[in-house]
GULO-20148 format. One record per residue: residue number from 1; residue in one letter; x, y, z of N, C-alpha, C in turn. Coordinates in steps of 0.001 Angstrom, whole numbers, plus 500000, padded with zeros to 6 digits. Layout:
<pt NUM,'A',<X,Y,Z>,<X,Y,Z>,<X,Y,Z>>,
...
***
This chain:
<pt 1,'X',<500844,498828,500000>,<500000,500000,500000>,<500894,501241,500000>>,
<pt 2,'X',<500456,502016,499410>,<501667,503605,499003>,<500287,504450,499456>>,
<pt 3,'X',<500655,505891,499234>,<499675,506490,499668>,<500089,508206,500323>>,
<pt 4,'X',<499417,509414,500045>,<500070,510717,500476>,<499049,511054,501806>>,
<pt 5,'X',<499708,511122,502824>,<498724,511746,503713>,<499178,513069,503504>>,
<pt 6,'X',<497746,513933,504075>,<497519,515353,503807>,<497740,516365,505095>>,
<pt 7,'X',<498188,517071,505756>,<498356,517231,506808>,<498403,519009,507219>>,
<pt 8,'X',<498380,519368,508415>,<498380,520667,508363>,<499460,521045,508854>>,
<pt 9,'X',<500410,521855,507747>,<501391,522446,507868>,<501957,523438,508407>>,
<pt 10,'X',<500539,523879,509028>,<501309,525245,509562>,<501179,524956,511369>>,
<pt 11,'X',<501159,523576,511479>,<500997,522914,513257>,<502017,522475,513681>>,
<pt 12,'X',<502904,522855,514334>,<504099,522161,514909>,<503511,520866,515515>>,
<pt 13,'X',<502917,520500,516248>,<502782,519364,516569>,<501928,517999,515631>>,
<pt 14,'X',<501381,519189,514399>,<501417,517921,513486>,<502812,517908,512814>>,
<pt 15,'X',<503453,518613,512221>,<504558,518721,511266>,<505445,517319,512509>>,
<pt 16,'X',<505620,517442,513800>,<506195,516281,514916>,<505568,515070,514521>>,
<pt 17,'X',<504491,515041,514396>,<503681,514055,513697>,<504250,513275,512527>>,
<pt 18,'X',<504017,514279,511585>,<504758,513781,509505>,<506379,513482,510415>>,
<pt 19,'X',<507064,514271,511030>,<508547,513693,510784>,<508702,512534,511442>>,
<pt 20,'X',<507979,511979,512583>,<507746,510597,513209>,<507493,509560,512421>>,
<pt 21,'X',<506038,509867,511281>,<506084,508889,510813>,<506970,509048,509452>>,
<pt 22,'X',<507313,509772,508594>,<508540,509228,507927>,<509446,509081,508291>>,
<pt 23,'X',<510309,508756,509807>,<511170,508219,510637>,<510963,506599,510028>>,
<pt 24,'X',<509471,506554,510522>,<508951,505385,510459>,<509221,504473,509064>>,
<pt 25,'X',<508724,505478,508168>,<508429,504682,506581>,<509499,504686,506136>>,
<pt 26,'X',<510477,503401,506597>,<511756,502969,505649>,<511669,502662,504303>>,
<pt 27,'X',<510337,502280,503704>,<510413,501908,502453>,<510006,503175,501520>>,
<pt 28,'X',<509553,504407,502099>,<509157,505576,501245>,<507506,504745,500469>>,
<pt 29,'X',<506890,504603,500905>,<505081,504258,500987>,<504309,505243,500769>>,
<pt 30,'X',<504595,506099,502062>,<504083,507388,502228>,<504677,508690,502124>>,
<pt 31,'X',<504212,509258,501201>,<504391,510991,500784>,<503451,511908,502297>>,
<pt 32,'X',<504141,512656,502471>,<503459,513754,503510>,<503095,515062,502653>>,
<pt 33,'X',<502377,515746,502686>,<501997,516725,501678>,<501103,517793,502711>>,
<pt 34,'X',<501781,519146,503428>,<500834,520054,503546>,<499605,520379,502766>>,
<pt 35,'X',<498667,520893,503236>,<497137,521079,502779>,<497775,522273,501751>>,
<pt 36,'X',<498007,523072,502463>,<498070,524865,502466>,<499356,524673,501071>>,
<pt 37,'X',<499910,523568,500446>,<500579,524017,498825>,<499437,524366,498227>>,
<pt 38,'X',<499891,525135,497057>,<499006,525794,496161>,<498375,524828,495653>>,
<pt 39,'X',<496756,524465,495220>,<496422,523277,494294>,<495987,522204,495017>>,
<pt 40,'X',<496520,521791,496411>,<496004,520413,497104>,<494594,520269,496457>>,
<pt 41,'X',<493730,521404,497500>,<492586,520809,497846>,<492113,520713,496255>>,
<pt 42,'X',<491866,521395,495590>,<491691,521141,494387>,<492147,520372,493621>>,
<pt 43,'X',<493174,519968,493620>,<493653,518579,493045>,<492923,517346,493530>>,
<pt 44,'X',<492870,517610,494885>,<491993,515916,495619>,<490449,515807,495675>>,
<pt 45,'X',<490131,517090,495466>,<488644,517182,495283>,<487997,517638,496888>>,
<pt 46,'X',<488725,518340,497673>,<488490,518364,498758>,<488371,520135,499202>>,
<pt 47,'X',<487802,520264,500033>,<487955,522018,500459>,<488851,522373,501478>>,
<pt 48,'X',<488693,523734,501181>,<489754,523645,502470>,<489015,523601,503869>>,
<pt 49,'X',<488104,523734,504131>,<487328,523505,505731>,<487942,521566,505648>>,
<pt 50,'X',<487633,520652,505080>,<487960,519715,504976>,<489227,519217,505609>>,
<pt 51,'X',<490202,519699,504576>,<492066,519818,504956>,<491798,520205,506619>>,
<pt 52,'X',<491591,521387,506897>,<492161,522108,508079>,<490806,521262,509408>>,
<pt 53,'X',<490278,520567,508893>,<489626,520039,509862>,<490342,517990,510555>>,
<pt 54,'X',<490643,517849,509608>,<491382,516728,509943>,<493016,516158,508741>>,
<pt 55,'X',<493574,515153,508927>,<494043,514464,508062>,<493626,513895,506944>>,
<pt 56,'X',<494108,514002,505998>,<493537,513084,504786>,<494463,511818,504354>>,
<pt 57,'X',<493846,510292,504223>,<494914,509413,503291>,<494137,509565,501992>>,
<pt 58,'X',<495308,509497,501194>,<495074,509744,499365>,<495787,508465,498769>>,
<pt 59,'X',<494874,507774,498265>,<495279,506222,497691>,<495887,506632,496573>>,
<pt 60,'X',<496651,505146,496211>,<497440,505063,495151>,<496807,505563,493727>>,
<pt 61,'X',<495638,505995,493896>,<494858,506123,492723>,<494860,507688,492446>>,
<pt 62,'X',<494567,508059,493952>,<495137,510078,493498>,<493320,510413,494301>>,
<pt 63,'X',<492899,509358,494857>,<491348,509742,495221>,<491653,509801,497237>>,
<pt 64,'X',<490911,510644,497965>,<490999,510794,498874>,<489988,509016,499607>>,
<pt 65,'X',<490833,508694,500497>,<489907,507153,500969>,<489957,507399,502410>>,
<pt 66,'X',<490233,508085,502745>,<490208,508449,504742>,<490252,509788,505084>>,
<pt 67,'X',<489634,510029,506505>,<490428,511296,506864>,<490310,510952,508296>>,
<pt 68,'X',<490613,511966,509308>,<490984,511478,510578>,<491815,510361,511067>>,
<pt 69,'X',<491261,509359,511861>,<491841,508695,512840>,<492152,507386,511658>>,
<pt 70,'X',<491265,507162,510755>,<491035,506064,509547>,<492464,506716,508668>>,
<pt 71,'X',<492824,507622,508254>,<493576,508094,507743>,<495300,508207,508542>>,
<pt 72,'X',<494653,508265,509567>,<496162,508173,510188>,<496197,506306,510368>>,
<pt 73,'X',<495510,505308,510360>,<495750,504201,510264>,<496171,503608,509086>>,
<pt 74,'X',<495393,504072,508048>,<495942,503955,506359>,<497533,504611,506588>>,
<pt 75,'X',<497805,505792,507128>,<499454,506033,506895>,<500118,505014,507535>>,
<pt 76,'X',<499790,504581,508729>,<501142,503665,509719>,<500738,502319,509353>>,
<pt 77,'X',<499365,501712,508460>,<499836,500601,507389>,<500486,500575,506628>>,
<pt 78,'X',<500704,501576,505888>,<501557,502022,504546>,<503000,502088,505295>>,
<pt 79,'X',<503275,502783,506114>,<504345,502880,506551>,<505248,501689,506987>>,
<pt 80,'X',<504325,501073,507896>,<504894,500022,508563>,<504742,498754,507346>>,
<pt 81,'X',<504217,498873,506671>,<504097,496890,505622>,<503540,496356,506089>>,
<pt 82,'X',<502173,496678,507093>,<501238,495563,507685>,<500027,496499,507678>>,
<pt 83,'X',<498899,495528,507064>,<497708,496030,507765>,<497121,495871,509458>>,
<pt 84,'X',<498146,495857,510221>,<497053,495768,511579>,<497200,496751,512048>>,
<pt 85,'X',<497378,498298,511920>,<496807,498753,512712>,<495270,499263,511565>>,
<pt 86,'X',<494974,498996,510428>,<493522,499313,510019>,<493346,497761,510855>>,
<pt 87,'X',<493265,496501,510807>,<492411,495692,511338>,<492509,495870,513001>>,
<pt 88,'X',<493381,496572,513690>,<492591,497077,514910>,<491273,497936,514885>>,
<pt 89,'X',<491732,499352,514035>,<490844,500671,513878>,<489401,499787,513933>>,
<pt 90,'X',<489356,498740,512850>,<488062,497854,512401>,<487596,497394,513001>>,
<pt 91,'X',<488196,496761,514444>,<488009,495936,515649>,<486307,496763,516009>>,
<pt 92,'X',<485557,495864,516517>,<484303,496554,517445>,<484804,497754,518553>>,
<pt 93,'X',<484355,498998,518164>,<484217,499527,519539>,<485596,500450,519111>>,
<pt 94,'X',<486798,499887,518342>,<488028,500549,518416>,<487719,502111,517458>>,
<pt 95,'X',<487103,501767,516236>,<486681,503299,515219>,<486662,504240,515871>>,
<pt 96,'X',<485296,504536,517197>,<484615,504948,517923>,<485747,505719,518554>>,
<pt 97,'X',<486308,504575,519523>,<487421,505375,520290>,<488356,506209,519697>>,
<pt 98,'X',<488808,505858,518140>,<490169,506392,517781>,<489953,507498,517090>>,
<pt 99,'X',<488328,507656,516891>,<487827,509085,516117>,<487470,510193,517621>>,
<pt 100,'X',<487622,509334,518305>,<486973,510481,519345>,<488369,511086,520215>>,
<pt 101,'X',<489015,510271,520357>,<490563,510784,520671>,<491384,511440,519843>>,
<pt 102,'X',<490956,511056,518440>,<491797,512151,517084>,<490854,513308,517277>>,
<pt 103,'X',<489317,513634,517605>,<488777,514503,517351>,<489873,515740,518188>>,
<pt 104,'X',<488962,515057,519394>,<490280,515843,520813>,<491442,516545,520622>>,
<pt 105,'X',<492675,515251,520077>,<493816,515913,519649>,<493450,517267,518783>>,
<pt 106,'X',<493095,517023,517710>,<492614,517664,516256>,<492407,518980,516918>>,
<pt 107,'X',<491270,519033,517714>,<490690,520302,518580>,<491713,521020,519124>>,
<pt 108,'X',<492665,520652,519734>,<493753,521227,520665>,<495101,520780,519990>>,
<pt 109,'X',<495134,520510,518900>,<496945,520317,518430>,<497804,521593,518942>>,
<pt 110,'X',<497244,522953,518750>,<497756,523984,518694>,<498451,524499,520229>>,
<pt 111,'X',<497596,523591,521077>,<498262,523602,522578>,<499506,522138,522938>>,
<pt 112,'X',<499651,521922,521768>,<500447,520194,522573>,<502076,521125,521793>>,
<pt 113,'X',<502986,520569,522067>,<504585,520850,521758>,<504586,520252,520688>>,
<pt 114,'X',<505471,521160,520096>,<505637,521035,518460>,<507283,520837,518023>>,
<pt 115,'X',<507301,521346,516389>,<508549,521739,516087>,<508153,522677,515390>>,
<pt 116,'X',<508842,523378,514611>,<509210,524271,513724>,<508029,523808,512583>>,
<pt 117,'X',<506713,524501,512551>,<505556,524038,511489>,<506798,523919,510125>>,
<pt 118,'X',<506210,522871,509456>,<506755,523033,508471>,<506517,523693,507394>>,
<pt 119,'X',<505161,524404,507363>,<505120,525939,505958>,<506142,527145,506452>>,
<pt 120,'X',<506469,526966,508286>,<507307,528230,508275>,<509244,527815,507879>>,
<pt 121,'X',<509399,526931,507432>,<510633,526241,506843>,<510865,526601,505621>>,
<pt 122,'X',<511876,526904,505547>,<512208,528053,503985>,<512336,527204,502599>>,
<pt 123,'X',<511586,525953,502428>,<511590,525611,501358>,<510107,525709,501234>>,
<pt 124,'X',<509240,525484,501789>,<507849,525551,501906>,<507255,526970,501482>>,
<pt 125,'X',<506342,526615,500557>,<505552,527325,499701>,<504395,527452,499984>>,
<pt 126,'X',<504005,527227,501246>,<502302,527144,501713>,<501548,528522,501505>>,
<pt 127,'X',<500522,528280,501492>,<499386,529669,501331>,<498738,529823,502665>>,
***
């Protein structure tokens, strides 16, 4: 599974996020892609209330197939070469929990410790 998650770039503690998991993705699976480049949302078919409201996974096909907590499980399958953490997410009872704890995070990223957002990094072209 390959795949671009979509992410918000201008959050230090997501940008801590993208550099964790491409720590992670030894095989290069997953592309990380700020919302805020010129063209995303319009390229994926998505708005921007969309982008800036959660994560997006973008299948090998170029079509958006997750967002949130489902989307951050599609990345650390892709990443890692196993589907279990989607056949946890799938587990009874687990969806529930992992959308309601991403909601949370999601709500308050802007208070958790970060790094250096990555649109404010001088190769980054964000809007």
């Amino acid at each position: 599974m390959h795949g671009k998650l979509l992410f918000d770039g201008h959050c230090g503690f997501c940008t801590r996020c993208r550099n964790w998991l491409e720590r992670l993705d030894r095989h290069g699976r997953v592309e990380t892609v700020a919302y805020q480049l010129p063209g995303t949302a319009e390229r994926y078919g998505l708005t921007t209330e969309q982008l800036a409201s959660s994560v997006w996974w973008i299948d090998e096909n170029g079509m958006p197939r997750a967002s949130a907590a489902e989307a951050v499980n599609y990345a650390l399958s892709a990443a890692l070469g196993t589907s279990l953490p989607l056949r946890v997410y799938r587990l009874p009872g687990m969806r529930r929990l992992q959308e309601a704890a991403y909601r949370w995070v999601a709500n308050n990223r802007f208070r958790f410790p970060g790094t250096t957002p990555w649109c404010q990094r001088g190769a980054a072209e964000c809007g």
